[in-house]
C-alpha positions as CSV (number, residue, x, y, z in Angstrom):
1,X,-34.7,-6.0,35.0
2,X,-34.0,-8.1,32.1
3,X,-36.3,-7.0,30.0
4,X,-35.4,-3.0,30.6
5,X,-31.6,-4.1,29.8
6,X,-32.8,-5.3,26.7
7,X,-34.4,-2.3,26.1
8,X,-31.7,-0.4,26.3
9,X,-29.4,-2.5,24.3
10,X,-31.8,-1.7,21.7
11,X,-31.0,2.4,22.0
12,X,-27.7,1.7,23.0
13,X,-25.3,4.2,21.0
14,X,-22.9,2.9,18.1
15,X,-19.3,3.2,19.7
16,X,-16.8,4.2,16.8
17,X,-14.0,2.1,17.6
18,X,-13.1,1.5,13.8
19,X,-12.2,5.0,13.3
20,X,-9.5,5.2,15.8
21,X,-8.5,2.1,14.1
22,X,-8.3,3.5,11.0
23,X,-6.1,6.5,12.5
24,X,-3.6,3.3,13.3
25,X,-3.5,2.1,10.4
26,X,-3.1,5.8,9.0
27,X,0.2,6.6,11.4
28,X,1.9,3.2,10.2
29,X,1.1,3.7,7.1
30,X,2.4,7.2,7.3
31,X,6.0,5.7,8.1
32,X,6.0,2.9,6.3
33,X,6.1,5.3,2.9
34,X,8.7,7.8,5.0
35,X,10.9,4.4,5.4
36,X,10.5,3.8,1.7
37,X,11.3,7.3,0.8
38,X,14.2,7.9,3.0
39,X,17.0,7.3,0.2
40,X,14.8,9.6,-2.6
41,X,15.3,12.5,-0.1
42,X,18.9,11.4,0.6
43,X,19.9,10.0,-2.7
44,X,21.5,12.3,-4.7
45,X,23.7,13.3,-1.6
46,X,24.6,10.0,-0.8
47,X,25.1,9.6,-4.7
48,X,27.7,12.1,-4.8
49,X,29.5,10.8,-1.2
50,X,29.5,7.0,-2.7
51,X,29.9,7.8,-6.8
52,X,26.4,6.2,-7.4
53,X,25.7,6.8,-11.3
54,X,21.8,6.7,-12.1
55,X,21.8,3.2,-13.8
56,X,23.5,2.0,-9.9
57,X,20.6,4.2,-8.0
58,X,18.1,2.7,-10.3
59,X,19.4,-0.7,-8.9
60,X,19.2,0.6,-5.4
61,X,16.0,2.1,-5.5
62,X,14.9,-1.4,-6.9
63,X,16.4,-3.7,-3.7
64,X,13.3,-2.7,-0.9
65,X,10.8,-3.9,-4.0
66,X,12.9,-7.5,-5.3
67,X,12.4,-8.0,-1.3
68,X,8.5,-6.7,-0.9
69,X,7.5,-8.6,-3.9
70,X,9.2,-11.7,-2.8
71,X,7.8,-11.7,1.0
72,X,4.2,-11.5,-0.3
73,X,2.8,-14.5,0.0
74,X,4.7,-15.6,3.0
75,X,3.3,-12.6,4.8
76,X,-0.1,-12.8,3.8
77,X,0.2,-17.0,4.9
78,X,2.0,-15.3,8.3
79,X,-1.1,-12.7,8.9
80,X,-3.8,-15.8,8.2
81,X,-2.1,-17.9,10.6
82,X,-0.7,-15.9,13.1
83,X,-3.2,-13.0,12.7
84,X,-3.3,-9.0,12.2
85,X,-1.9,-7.8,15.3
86,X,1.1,-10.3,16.1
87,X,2.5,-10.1,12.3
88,X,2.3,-6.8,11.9
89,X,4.2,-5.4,15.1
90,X,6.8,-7.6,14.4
91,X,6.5,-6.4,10.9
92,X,6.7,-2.5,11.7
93,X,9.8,-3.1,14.3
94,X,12.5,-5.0,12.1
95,X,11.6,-2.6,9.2
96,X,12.4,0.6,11.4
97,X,15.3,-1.3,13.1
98,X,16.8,-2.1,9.1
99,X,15.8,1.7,8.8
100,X,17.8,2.5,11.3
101,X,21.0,1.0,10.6
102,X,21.2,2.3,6.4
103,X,22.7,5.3,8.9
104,X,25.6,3.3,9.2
105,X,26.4,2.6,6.0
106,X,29.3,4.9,5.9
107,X,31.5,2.6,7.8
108,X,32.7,0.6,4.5
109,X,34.2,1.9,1.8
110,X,33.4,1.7,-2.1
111,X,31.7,-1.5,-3.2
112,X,31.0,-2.2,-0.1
113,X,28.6,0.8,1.0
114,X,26.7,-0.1,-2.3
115,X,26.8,-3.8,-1.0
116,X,25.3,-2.7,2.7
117,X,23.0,-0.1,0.9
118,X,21.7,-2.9,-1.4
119,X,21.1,-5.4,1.6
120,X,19.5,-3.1,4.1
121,X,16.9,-2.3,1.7
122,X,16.5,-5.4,0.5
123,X,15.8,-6.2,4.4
124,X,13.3,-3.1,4.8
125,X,11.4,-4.6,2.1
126,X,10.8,-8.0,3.3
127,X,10.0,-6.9,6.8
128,X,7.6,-4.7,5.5
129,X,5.8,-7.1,2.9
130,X,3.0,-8.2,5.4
131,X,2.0,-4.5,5.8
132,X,-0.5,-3.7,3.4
133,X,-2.2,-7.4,3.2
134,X,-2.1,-6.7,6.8
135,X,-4.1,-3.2,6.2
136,X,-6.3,-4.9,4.1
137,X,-7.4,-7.6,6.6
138,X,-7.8,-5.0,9.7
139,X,-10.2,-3.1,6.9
140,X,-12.1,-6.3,6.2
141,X,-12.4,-6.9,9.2
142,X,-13.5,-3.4,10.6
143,X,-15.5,-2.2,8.0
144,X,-18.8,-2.5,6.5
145,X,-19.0,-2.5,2.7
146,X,-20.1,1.1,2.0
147,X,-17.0,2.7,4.8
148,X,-14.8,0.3,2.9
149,X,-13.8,2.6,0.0
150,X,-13.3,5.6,2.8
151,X,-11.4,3.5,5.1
152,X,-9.2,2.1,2.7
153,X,-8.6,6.0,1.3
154,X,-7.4,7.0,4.5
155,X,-4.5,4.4,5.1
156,X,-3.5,4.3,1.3
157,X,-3.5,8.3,1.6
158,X,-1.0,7.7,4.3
159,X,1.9,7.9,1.2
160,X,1.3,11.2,0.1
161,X,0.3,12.2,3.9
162,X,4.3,11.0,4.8
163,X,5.8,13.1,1.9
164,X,4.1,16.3,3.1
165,X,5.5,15.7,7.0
166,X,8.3,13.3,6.0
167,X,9.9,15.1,2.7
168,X,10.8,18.5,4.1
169,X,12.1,17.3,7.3
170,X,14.5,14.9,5.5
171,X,15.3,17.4,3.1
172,X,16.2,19.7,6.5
173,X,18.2,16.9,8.1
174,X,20.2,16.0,4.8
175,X,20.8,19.9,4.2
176,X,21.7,20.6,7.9
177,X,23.7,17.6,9.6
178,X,23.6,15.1,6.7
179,X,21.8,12.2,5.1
180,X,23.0,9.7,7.8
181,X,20.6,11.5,10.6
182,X,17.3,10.8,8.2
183,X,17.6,7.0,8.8
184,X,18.7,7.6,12.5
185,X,15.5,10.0,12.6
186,X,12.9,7.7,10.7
187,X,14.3,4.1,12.4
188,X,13.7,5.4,15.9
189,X,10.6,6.6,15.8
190,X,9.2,3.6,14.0
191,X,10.2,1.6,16.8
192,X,8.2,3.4,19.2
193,X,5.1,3.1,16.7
194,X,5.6,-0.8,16.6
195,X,4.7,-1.1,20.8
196,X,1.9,2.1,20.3
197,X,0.4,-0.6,17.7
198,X,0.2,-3.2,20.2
199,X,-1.7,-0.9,22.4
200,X,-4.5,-0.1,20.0
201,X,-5.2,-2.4,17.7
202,X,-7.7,-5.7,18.8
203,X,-9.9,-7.8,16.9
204,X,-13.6,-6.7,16.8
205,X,-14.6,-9.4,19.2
206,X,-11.8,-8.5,21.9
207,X,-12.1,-5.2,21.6
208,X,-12.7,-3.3,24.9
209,X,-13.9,0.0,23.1
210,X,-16.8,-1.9,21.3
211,X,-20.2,-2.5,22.2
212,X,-23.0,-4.7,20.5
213,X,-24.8,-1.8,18.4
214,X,-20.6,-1.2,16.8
215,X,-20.7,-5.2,16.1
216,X,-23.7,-5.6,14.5
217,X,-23.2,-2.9,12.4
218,X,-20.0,-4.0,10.7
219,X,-21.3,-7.3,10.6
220,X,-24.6,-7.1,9.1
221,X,-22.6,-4.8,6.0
222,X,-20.3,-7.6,5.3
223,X,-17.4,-6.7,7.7
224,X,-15.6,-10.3,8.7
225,X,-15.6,-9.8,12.0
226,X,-14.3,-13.5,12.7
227,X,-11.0,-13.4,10.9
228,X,-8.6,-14.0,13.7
229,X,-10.9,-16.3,16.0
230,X,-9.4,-19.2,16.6
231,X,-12.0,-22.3,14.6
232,X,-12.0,-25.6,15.0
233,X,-11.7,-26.5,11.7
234,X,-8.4,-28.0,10.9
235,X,-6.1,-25.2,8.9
236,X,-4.7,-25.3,5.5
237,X,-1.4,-26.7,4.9
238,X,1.1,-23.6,3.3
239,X,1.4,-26.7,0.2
240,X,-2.2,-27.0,0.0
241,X,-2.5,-23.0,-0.5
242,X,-1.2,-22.8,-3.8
243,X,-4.2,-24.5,-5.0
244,X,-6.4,-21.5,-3.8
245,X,-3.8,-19.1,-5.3
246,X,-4.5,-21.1,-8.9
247,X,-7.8,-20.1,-8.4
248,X,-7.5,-16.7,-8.2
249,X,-4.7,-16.6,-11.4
250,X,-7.4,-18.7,-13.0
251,X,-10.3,-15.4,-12.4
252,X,-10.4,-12.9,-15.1
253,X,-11.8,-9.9,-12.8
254,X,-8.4,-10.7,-10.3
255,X,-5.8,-10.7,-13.3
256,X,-7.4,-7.2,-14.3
257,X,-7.1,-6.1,-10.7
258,X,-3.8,-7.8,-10.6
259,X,-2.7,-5.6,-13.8
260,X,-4.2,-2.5,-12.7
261,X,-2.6,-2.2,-9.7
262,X,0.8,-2.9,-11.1
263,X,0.5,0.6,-13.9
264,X,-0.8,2.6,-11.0
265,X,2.0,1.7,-8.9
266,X,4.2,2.5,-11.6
267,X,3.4,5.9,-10.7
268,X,3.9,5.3,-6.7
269,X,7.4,4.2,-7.5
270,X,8.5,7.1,-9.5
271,X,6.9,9.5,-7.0
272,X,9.0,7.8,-4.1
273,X,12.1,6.9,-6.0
274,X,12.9,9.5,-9.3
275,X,10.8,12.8,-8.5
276,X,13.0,14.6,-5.8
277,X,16.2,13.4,-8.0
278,X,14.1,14.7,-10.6
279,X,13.1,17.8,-9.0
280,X,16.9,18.4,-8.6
281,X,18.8,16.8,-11.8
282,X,16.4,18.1,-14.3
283,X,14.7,21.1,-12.6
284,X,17.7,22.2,-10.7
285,X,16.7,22.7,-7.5
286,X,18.8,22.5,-4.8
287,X,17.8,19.1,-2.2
288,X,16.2,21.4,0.2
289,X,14.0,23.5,-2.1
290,X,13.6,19.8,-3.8
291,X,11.9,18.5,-0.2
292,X,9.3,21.0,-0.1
293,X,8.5,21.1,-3.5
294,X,7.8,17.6,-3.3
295,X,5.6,18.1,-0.6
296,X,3.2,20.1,-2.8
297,X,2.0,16.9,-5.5
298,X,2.0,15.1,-2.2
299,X,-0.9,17.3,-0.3
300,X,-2.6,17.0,-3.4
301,X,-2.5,13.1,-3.6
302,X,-3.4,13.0,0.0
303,X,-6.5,15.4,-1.0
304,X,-7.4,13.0,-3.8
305,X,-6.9,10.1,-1.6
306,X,-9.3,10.8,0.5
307,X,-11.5,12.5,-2.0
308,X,-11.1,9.1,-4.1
309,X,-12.9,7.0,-1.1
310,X,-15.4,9.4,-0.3
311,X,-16.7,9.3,-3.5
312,X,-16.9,5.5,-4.0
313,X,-18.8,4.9,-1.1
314,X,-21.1,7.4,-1.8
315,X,-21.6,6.1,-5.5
316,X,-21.7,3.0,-3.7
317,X,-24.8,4.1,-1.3
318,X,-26.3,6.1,-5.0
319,X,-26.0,3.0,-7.0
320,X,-25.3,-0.2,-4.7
321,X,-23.3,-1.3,-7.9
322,X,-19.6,-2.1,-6.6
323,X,-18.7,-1.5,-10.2
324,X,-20.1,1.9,-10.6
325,X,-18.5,2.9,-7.2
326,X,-14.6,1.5,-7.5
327,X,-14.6,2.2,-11.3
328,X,-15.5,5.5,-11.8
329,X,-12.7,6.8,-9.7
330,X,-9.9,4.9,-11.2
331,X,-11.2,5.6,-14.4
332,X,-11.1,9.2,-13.4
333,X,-8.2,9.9,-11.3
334,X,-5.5,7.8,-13.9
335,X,-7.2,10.4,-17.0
336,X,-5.6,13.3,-14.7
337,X,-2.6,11.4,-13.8
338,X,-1.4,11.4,-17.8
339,X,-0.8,15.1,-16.9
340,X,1.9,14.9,-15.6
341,X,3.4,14.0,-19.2
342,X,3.2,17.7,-20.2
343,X,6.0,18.7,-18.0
344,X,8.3,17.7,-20.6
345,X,6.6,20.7,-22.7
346,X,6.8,23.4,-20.1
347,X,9.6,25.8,-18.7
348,X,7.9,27.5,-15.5
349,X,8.9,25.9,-12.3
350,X,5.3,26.6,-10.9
351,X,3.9,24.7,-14.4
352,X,5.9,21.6,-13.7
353,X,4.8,21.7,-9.9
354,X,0.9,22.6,-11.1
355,X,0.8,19.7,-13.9
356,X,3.0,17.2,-11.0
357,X,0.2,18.3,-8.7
358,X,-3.1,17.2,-10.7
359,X,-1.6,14.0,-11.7
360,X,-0.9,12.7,-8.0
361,X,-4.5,14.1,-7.3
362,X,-5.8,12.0,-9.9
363,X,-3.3,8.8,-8.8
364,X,-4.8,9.5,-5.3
365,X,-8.1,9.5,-6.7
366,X,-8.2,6.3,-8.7
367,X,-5.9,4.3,-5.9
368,X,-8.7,2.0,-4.9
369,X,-7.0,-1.3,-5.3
370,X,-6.8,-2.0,-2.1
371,X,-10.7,-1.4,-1.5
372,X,-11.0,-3.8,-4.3
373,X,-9.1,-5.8,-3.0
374,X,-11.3,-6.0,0.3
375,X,-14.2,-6.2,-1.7
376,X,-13.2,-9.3,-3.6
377,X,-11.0,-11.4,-1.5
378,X,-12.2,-14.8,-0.3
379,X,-12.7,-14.9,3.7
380,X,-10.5,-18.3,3.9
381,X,-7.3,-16.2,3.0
382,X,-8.0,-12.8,2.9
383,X,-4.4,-12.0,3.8
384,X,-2.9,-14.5,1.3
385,X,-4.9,-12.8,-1.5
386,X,-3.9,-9.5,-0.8
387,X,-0.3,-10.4,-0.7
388,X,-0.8,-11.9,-4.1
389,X,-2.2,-8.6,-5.1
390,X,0.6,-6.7,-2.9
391,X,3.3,-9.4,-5.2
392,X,2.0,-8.0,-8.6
393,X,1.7,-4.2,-7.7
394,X,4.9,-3.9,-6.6
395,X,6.9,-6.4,-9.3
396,X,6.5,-2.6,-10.6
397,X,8.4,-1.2,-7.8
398,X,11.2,-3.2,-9.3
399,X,10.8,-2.5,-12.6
400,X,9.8,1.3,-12.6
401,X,13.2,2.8,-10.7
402,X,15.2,0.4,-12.9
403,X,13.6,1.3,-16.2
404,X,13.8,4.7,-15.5
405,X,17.4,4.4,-14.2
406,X,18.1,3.1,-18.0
407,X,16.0,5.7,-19.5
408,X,17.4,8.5,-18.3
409,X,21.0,7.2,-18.3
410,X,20.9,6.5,-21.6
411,X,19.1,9.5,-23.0
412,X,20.4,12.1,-20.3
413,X,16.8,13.5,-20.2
414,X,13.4,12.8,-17.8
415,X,11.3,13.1,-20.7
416,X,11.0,9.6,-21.8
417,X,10.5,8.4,-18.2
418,X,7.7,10.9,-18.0
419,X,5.7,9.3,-20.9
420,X,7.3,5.8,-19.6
421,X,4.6,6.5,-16.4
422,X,1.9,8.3,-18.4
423,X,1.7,5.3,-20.4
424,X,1.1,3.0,-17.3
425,X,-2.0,5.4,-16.0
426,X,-3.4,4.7,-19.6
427,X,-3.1,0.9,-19.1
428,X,-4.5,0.8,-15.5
429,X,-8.3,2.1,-17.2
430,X,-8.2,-0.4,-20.0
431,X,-7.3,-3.2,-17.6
432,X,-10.4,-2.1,-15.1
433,X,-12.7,-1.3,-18.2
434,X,-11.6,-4.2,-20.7
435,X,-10.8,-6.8,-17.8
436,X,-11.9,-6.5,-14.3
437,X,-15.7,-7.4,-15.8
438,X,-18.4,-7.7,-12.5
439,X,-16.4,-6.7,-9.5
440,X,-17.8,-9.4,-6.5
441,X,-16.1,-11.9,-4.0
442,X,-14.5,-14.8,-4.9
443,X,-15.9,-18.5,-3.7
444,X,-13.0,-20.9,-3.7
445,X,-14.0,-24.6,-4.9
446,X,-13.4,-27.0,-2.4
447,X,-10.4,-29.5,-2.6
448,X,-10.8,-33.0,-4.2
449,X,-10.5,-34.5,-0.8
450,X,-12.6,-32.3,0.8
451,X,-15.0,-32.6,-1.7
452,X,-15.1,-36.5,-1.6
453,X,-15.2,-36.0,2.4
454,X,-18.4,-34.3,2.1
455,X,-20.4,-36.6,0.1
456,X,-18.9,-39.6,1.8
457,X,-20.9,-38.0,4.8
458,X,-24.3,-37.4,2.8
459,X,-27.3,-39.8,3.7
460,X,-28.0,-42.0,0.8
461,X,-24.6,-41.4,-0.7
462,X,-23.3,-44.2,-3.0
């Protein structure tokens, strides 16, 4: 008997339980950007309600960033203590409930809507800050090295995915019963994500969908399957961590990741902050022709997205060179993305929407950072280097709606903030071909004390 049961562990079928994971991490994903984008859709109404100028919505575009970026490296410290699953329904339930209640903004007057506006983003941010370290980990833990780059394209594809659905039913909402009902709308049905999450997302190990054959296989092509297990070796004090994070600002390859991600952000922010305001205040469109036409660059991202991960793992399977396989792409896809800078030399509404288009397919493309990111990241804080990572790419979600803000208030014209992005999609290839060097996984160096603890315990040692 025990020898036929082992047997047929042998020819036991592969379960697939990563995929539905995946598809998780895909739906929050998929909200998380709709949260973000909720005052793009709404902004120029609420602009005109509350006397916003575009310098003051710069500012206010910039409050869920100053918040992200500061939450980073407490949330990636949260998810390697607490773990993936506990941080990040907490995480997805206060952002949607700060969601929620912008809808209520209305209920001060002057300065003071600003003043709520300002804080409840702020709030959204930090609440939201362990969600992509948090992604990052799940993938780490889930995948095997050569489904990384497509795992990682499916959750990060998620933005554009959430301006497709998202976009023209807060366009719809703001048109038809005002701006108020797209926070009511997104809020609510974040909160009923937050307890679907709890539902389907486990560890490998605890999974009940999984079987041995499904283990083995993530584990044998690098997949950490251990993260969240509780060890007996004694944790790292939060004090003690900033030594590890020295040794990753002290890595070449990480600064040139670190850099890179920040310019191809700079082209996330815009799309979620400036291009329906754009789409309205230089192209004229109304803000419900503006919702659906922003859809359009977004099906394209999402096409790229994806695209952008199938095609590194399969260069990865060609070439087994992680450099060949992450590189290419966002080489690639940030050459298409400088497009977008020859709208300011066109007329036709369908030749600003066409060049808009192949630039977000070529940002979805080269978005990779995140498989990079899972590719490089040292086991011992695999959440605490992605928010590192998560801290740098988005100091540009601060900087982007505010420079912009500047650019076109003092010029009166998008065309400089056009070139102002282009210029970032140049910068992202130099920092990955000048920079980055061999992309591999970092070993962190022991502490002193640890280091004199282990050769106190060496035979012979004197």
């Amino acid at each position: 008997m025990n020898t036929f049961s082992q047997a047929q562990s042998v020819v036991e079928k592969r379960t697939n339980a990563r995929y539905w994971i995946v598809v998780m991490l895909f739906i929050v994903t998929s909200f998380n950007y709709g949260d973000r984008a909720t005052l793009s859709i709404a902004g120029s109404e609420m602009a005109r309600d509350i006397g916003l100028d575009p310098i003051g919505m710069g500012y206010v575009f910039s409050a869920f960033s100053w918040a992200y970026v500061i939450g980073q490296i407490p949330g990636g410290w949260l998810l390697d203590r607490f773990g993936s699953k506990r941080v990040y329904f907490w995480s997805i339930f206060v952002w949607s409930m700060f969601t929620l209640l912008q809808g209520f903004v209305d209920i001060f007057n002057g300065f003071g809507i600003i003043v709520a506006l300002f804080t409840l983003r702020f709030l959204v941010g930090l609440a939201e800050a362990p969600s992509f370290p948090g992604n990052s980990r799940i993938v780490a833990a889930w995948f095997p090295a050569q489904e990384r780059g497509t795992a990682v394209a499916i959750f990060n594809s998620a933005q554009y995915f959430a301006t497709v659905i998202f976009a023209p039913i807060m366009g719809w909402l703001t048109h038809a019963v005002g701006w108020s009902h797209v926070f009511f709308f997104m809020g609510g049905l974040g909160i009923i994500i937050s307890f679907l999450w709890l539902k389907m997302i486990h560890d490998p190990i605890s999974h009940p969908g999984v079987n041995k054959a499904e283990l083995d296989y993530i584990e044998q092509g690098g997949a950490l399957v251990n993260m969240d297990q509780k060890s007996d070796k004694a944790r790292v004090p939060f004090s003690q961590k900033w030594g590890q994070i020295k040794q990753l600002l002290s890595s070449r390859m990480m600064i040139g990741i670190y850099i890179g991600q920040y310019c191809i952000n700079a082209l996330t922010y815009f799309f979620i902050t400036w291009f329906p305001v754009y789409l309205v205040q230089a192209r004229g469109m109304s803000i419900l022709k503006a919702g659906f036409i922003a859809s359009v660059p977004a099906v394209c991202g999402f096409i790229g997205g994806v695209l952008g991960g199938v095609i590194s793992d399969w260069l990865m399977r060609r070439s087994g060179s992680l450099n060949v396989a992450r590189k290419t792409p966002i080489v690639v896809g940030m050459l298409l993305s400088i497009s977008m800078v020859f709208c300011n030399y066109v007329q036709a509404e369908w030749m600003v929407v066409g060049f808009m288009a192949l630039a977000f397919f070529g940002k979805g493309i080269g978005a990779l950072g995140w498989a990079v990111m899972a590719d490089t990241a040292p086991k011992e804080i695999s959440g605490l280097s992605g928010g590192l990572f998560n801290m740098f790419g988005n100091i540009s979600g601060i900087v982007t709606p505010i420079a912009i803000g500047y650019i076109v208030g003092v010029s009166g014209s998008f065309s400089g903030a056009l070139i102002y992005v282009g210029i970032h999609a140049f910068v992202a290839i130099l920092s990955y071909l000048v920079l980055v060097g061999d992309i591999k996984r970092i070993e962190l160096k022991p502490f002193a004390k640890e280091r004199a603890h282990e050769h106190a315990i060496k035979p012979g040692y004197h």
